[in-house]
Z-matrix of the N, CA and C atoms (Angstrom, degrees):
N
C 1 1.453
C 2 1.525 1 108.89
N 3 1.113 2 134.49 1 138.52
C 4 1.669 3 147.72 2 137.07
C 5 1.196 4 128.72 3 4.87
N 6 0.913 5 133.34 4 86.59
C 7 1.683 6 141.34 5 -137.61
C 8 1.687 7 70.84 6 -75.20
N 9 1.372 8 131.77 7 -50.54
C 10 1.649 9 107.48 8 -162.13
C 11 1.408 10 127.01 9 -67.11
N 12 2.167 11 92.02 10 -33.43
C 13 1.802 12 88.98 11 164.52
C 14 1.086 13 128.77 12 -72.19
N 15 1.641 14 135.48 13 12.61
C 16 0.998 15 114.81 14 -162.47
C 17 1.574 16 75.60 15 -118.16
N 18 1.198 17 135.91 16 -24.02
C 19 1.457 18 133.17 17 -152.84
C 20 1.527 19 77.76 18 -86.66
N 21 1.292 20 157.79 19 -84.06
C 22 1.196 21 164.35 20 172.92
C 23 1.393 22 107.52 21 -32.36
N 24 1.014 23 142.07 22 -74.56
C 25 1.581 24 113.57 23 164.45
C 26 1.447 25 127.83 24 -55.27
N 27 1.258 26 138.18 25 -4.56
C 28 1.479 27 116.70 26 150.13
C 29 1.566 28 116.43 27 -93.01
N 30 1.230 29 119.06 28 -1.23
C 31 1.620 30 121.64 29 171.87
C 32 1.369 31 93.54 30 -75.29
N 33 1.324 32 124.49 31 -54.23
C 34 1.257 33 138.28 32 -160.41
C 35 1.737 34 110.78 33 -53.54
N 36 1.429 35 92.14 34 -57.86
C 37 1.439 36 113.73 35 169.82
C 38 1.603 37 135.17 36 -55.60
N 39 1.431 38 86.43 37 -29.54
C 40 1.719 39 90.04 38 164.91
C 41 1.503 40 106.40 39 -112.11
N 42 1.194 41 135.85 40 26.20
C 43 1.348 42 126.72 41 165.84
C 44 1.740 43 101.12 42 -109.39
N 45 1.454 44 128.08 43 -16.31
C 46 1.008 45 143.25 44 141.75
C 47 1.509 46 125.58 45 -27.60
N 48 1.493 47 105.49 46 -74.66
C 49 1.617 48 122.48 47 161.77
C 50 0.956 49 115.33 48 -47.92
N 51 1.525 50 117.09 49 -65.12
C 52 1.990 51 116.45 50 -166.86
C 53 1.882 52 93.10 51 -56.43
N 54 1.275 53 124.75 52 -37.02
C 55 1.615 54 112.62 53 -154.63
C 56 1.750 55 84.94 54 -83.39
N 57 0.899 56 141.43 55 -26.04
C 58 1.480 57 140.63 56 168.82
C 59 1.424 58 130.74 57 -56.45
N 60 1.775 59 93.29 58 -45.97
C 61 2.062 60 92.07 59 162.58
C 62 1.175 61 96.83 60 -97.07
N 63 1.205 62 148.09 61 36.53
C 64 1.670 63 141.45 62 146.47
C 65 1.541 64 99.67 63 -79.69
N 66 1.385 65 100.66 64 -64.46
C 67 1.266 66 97.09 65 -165.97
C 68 1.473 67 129.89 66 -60.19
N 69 1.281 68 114.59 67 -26.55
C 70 1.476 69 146.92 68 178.88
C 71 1.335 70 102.62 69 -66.23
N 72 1.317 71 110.53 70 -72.97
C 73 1.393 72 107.30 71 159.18
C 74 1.538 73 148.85 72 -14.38
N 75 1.584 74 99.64 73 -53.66
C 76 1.293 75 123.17 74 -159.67
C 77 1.666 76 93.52 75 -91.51
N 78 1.457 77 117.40 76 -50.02
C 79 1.478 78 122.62 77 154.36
C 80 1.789 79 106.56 78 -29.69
N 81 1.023 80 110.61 79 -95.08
C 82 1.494 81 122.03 80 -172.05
C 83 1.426 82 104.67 81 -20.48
N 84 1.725 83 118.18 82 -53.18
C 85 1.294 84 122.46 83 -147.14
C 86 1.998 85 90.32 84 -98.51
N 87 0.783 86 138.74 85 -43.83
C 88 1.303 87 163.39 86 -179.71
C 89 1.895 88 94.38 87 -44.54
N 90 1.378 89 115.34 88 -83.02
C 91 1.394 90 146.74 89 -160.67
C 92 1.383 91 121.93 90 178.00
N 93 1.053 92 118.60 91 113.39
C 94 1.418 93 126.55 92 -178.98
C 95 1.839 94 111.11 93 -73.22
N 96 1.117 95 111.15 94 -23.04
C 97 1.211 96 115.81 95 161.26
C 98 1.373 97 127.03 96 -31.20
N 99 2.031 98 95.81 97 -53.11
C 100 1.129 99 115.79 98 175.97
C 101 1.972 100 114.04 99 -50.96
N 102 1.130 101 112.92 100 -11.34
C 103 1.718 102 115.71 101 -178.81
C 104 1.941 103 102.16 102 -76.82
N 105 0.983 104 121.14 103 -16.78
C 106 1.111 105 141.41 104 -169.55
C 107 1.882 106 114.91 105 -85.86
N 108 0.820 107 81.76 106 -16.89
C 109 1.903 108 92.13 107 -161.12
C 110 1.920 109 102.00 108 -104.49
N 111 1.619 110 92.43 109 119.08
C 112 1.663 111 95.54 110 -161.93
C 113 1.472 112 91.09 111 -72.62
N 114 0.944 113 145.15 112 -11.69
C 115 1.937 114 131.15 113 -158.48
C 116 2.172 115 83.36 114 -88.17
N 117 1.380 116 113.19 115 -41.85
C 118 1.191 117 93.10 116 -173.58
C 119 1.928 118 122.14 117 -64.05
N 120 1.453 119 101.11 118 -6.31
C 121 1.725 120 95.32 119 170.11
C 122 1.181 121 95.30 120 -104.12
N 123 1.064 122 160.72 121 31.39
C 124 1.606 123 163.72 122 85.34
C 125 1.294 124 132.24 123 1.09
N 126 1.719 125 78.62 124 -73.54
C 127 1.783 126 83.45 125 166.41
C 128 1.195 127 139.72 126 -69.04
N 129 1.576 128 103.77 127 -31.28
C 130 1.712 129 132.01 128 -177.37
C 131 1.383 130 77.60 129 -60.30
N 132 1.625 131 132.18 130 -63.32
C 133 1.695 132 115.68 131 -135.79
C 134 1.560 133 90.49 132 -78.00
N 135 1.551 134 137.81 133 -30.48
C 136 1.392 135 146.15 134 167.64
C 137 1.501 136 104.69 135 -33.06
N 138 1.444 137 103.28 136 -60.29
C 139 1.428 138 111.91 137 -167.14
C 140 1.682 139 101.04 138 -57.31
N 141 1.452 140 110.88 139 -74.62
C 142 1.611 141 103.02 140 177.40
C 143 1.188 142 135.98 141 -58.99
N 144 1.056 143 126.29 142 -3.95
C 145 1.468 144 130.06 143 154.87
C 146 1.595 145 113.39 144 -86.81
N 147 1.367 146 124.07 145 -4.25
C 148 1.769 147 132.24 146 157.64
C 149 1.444 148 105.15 147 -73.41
N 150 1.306 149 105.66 148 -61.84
C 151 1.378 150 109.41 149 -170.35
C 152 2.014 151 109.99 150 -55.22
N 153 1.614 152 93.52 151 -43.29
C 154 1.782 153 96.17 152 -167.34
C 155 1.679 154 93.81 153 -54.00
N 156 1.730 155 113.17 154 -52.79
C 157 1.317 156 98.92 155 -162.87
C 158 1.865 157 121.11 156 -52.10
N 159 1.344 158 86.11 157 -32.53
C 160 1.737 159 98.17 158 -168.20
C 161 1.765 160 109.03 159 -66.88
N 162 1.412 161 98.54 160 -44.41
C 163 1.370 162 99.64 161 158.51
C 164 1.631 163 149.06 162 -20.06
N 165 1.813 164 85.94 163 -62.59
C 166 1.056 165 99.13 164 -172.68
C 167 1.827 166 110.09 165 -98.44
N 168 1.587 167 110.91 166 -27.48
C 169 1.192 168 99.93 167 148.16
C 170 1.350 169 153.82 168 -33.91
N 171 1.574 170 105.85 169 -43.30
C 172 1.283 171 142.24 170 155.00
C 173 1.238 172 134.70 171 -33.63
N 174 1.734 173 108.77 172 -53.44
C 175 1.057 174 139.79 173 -165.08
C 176 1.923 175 99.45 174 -107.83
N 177 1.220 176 124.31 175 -3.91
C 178 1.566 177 120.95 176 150.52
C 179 0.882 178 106.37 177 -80.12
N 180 1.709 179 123.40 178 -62.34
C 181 1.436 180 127.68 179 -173.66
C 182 1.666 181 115.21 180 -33.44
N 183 1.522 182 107.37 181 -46.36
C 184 2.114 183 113.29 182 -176.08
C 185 1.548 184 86.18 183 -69.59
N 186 1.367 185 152.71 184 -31.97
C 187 1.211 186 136.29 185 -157.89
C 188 1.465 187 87.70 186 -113.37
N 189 0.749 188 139.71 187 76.01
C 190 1.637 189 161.45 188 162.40
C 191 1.522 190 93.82 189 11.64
N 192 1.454 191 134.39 190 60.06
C 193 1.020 192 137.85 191 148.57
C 194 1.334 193 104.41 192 89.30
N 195 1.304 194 110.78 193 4.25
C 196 1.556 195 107.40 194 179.30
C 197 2.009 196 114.05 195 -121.63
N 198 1.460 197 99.36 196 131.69
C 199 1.562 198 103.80 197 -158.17
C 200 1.703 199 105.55 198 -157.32
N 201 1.214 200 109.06 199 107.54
C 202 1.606 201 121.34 200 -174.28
C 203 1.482 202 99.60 201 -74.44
N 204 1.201 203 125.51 202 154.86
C 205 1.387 204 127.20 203 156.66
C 206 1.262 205 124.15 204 -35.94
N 207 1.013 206 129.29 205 -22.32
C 208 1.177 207 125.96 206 -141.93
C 209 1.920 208 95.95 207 -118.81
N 210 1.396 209 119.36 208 -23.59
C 211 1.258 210 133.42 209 -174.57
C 212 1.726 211 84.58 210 -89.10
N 213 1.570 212 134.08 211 -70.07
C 214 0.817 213 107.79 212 -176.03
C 215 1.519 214 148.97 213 -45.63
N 216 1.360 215 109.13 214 -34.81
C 217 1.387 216 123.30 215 -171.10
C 218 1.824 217 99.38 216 -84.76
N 219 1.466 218 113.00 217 -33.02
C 220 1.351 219 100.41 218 152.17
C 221 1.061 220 135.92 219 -29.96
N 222 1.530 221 114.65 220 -77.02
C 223 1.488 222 125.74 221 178.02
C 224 1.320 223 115.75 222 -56.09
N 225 1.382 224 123.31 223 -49.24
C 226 1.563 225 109.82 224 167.79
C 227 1.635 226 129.21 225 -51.24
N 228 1.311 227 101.98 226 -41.72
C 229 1.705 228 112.16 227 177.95
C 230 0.798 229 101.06 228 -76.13
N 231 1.103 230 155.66 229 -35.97
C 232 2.151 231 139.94 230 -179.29
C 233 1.130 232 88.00 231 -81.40
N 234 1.074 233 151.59 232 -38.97
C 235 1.766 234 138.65 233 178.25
C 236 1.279 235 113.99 234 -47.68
N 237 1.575 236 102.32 235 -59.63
C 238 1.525 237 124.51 236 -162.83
C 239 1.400 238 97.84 237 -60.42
N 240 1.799 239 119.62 238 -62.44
C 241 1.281 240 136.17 239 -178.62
C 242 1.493 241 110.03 240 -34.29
N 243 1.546 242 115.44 241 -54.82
C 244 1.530 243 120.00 242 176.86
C 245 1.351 244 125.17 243 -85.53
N 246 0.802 245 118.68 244 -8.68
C 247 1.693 246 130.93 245 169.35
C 248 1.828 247 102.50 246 -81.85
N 249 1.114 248 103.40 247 -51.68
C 250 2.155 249 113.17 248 172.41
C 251 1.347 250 101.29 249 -53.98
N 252 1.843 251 122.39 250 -53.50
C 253 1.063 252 105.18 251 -145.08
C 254 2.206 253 88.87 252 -89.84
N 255 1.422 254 119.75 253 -24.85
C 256 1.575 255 103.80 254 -175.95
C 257 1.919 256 104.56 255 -63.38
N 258 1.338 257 122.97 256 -38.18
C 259 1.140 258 125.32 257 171.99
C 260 1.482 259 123.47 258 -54.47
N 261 1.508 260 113.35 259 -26.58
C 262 1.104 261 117.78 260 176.30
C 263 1.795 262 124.37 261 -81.44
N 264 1.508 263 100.33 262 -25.61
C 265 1.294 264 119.93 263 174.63
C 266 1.270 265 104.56 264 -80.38
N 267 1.682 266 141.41 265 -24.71
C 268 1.174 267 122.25 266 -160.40
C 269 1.663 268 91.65 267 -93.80
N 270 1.632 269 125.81 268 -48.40
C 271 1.003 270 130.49 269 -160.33
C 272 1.704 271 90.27 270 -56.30
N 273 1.327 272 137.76 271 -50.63
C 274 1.398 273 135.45 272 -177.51
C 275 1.438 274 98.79 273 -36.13
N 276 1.264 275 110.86 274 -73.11
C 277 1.806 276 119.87 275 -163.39
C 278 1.671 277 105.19 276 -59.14
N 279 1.250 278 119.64 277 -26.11
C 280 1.513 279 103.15 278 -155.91
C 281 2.112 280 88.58 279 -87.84
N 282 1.739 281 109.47 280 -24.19
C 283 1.526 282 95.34 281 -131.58
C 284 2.218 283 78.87 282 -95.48
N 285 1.518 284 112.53 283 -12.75
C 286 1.347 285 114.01 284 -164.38
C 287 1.693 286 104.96 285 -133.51
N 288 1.608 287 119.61 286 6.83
C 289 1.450 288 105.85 287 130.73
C 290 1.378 289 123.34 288 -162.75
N 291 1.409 290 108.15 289 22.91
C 292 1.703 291 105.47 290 144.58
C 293 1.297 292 139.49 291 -67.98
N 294 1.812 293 96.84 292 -41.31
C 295 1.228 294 130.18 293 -169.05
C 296 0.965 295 124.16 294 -179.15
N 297 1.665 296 108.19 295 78.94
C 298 1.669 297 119.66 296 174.57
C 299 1.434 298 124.36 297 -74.96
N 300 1.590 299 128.62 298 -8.17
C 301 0.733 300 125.87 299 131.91
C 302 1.634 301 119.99 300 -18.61
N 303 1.484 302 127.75 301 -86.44
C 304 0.983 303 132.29 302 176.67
C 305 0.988 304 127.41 303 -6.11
N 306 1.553 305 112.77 304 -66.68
C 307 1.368 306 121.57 305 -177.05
C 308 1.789 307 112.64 306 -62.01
N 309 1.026 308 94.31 307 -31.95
C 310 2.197 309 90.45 308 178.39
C 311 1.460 310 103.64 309 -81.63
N 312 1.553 311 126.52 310 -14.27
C 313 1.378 312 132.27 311 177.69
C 314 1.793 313 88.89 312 -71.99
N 315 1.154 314 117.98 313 -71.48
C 316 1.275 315 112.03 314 -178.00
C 317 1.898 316 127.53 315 -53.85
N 318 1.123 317 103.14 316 -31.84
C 319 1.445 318 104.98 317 169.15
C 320 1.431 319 115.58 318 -77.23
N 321 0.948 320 147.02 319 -28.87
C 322 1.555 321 155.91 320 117.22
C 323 1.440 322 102.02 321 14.24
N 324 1.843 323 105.27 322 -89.42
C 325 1.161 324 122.75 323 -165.25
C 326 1.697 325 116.93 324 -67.96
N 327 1.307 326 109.50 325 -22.66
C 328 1.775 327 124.82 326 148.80
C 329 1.115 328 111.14 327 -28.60
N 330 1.608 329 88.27 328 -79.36
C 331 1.879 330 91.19 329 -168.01
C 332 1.189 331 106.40 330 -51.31
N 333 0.989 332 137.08 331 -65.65
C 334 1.760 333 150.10 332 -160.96
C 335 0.991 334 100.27 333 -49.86
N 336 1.570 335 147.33 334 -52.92
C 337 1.101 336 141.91 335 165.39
C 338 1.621 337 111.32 336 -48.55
N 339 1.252 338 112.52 337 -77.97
C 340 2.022 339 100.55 338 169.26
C 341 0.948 340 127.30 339 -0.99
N 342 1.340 341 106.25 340 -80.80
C 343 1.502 342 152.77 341 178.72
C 344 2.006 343 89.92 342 -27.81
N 345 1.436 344 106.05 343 -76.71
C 346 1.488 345 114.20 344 -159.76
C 347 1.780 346 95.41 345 -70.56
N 348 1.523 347 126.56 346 -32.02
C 349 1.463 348 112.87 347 -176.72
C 350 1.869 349 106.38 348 -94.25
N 351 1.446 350 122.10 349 9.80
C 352 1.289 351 118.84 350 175.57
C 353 1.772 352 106.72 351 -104.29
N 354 1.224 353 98.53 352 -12.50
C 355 1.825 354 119.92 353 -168.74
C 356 1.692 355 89.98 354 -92.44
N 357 1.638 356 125.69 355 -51.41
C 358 1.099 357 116.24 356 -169.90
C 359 2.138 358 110.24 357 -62.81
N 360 1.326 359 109.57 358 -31.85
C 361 1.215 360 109.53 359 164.15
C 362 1.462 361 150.60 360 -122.71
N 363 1.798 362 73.69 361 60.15
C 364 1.418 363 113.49 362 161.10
C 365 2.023 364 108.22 363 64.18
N 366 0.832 365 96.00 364 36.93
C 367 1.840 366 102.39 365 -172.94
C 368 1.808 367 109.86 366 -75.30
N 369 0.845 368 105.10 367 176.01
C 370 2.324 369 95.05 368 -143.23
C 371 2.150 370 49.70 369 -104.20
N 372 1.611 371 74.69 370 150.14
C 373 1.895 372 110.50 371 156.52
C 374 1.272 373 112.99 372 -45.72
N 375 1.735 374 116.16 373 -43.00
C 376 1.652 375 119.20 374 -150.94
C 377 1.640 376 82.64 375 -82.41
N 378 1.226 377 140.18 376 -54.01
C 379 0.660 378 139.75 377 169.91
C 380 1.887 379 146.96 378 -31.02
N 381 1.081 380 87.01 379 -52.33
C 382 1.631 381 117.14 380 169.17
C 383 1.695 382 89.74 381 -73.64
N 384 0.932 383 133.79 382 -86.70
C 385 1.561 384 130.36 383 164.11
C 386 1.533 385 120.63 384 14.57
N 387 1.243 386 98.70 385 -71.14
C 388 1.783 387 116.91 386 175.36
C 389 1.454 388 97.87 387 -81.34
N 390 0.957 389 142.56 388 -47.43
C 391 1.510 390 104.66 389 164.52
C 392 1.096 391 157.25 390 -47.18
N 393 1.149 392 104.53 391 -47.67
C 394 1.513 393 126.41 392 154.15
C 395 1.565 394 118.48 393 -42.92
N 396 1.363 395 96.99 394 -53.54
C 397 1.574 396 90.78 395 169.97
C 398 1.122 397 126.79 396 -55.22
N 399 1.536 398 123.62 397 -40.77
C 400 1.528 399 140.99 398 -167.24
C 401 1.563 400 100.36 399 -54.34
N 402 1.765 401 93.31 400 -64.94
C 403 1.518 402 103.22 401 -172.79
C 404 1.897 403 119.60 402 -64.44
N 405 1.348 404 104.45 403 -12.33
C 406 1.843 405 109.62 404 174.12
C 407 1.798 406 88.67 405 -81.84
N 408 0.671 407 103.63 406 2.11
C 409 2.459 408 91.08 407 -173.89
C 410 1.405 409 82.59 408 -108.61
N 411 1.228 410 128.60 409 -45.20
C 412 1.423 411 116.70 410 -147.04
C 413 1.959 412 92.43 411 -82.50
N 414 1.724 413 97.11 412 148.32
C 415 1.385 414 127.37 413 -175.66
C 416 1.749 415 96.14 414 -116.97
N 417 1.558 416 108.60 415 84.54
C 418 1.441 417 114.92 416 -179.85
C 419 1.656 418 109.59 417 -57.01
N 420 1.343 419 139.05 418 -28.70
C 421 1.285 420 157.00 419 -123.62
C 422 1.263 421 103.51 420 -150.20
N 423 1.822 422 126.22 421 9.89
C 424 1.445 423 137.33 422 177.82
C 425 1.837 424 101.51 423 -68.33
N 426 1.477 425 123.12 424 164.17
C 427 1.106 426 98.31 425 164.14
C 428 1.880 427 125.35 426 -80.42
N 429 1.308 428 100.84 427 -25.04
C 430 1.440 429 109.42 428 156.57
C 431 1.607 430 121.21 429 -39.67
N 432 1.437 431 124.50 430 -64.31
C 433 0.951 432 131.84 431 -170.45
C 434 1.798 433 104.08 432 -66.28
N 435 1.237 434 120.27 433 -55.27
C 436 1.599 435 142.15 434 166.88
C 437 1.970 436 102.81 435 -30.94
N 438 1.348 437 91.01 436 -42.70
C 439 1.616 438 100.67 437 -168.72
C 440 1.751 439 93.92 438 -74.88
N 441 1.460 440 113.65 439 -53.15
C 442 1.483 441 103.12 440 -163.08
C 443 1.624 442 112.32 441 -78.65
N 444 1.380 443 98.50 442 5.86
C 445 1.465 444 92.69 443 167.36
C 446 1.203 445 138.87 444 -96.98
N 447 1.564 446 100.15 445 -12.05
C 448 0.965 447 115.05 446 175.27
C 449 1.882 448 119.02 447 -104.18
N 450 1.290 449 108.98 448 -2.97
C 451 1.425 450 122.40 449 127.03
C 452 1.609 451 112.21 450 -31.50
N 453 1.304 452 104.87 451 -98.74
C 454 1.378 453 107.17 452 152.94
C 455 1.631 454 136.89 453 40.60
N 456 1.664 455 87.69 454 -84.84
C 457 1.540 456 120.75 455 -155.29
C 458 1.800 457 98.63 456 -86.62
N 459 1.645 458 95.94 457 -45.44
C 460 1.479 459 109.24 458 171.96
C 461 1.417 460 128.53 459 -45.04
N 462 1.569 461 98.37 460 -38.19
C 463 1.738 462 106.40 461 174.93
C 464 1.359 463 109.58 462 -74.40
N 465 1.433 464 124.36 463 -38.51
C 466 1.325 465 130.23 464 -168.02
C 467 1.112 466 103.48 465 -87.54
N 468 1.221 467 133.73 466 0.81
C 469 1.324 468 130.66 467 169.69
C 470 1.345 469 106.61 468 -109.41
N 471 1.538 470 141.02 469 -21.59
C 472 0.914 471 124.47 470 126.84
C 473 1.453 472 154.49 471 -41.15
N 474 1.329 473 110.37 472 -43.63
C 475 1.435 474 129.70 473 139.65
C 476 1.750 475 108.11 474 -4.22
N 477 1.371 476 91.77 475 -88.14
C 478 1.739 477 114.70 476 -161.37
C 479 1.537 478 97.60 477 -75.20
N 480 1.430 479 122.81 478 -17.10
C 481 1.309 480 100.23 479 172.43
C 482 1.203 481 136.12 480 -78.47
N 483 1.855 482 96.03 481 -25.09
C 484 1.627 483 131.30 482 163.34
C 485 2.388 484 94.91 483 -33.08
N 486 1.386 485 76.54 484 -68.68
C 487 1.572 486 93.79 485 -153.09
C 488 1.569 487 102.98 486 -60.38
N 489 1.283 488 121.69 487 -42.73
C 490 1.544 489 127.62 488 153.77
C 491 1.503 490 119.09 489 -18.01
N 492 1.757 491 115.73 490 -80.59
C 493 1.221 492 126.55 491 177.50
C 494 1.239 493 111.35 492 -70.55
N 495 1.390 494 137.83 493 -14.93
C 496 1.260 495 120.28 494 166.09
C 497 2.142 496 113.38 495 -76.72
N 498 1.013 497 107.71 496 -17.25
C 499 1.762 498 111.41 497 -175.39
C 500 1.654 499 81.03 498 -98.41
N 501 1.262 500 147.77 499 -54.79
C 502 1.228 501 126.88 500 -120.50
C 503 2.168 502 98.19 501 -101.62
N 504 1.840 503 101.26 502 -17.45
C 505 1.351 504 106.15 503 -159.44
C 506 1.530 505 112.32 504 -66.25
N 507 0.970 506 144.77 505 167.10
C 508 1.666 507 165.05 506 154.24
C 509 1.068 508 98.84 507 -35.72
N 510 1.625 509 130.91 508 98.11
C 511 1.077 510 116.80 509 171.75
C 512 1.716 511 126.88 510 -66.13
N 513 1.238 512 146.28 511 153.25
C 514 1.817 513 135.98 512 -155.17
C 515 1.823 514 92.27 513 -93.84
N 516 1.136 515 107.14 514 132.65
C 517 1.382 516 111.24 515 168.10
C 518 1.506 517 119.28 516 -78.80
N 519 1.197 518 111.24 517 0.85
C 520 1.858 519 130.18 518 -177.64
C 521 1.703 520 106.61 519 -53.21
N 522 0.932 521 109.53 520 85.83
C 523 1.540 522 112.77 521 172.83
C 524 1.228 523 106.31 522 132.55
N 525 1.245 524 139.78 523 -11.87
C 526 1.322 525 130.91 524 -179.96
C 527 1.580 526 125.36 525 -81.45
């Protein structure tokens, strides 16, 4: 591999992470409420799709404008991959032994949220019922659960990396 993609996707990748337990952080310490509020996974996904583009922009520019598909979607996916997986390790440590509290503070405010957007459309009692229950068993912040989310994150970061290296690659001068 590309001594630059790889040097640029793990810079990439841990500037990813650190901006992830900032933000997490600042949530937690700020208002946890704030975990609740859809514009704030908005911005996060805003933010990493700034960074992927700049990234990989970046990383044509050191290869003098020249970048196969296959170099690009590299460098974005080991970024993405390590930026998912340091975020995924911190949210483990902060939510199951800094302060596990936390995590039932947040599952709390889960349900309650459900609850008021499954109530706004009109969802039968029996129903709403078993949910609630589901979500009081479920351990969002388990390492199981932690693991399949970050499954997850991997596809969707594959996803966009797909779509990345296909806009960002060298187009072939073969036919012109």
């Amino acid at each position: 591999m590309n001594e630059i993609i790889k040097k640029n996707a793990v810079t990439y990748g841990l500037i990813l992470g650190l901006i992830s337990i900032v933000s997490t952080t600042l949530l937690y310490v700020i208002d946890m409420k704030l975990f609740m509020n859809w514009w704030i996974g908005g911005i996060s996904l805003l933010i990493n799709i700034t960074i992927g583009v700049l990234l990989v922009t970046k990383t044509k520019s050191q290869m003098n404008n020249i970048i196969s598909f296959k170099e690009a979607f590299s460098v974005y996916f080991i970024s993405g991959v390590l930026g998912s997986t340091v975020s995924a390790l911190y949210n483990y440590i902060l939510f199951n032994f800094i302060d596990p509290q936390a995590k039932e503070t947040l599952k709390e405010m889960t349900i309650k949220y459900t609850v008021e957007m499954m109530q706004k459309f009109g969802t039968p009692t029996e129903v709403l019922n078993q949910t609630i229950a589901e979500m009081q068993k479920a351990d969002n912040y388990s390492l199981g659960n932690i693991f399949m989310g970050l499954l997850t994150m991997y596809i969707v970061v594959a996803i966009f990396g797909l779509i990345l290296a296909a806009i960002f690659k060298t187009k072939s001068n073969q036919g012109l």
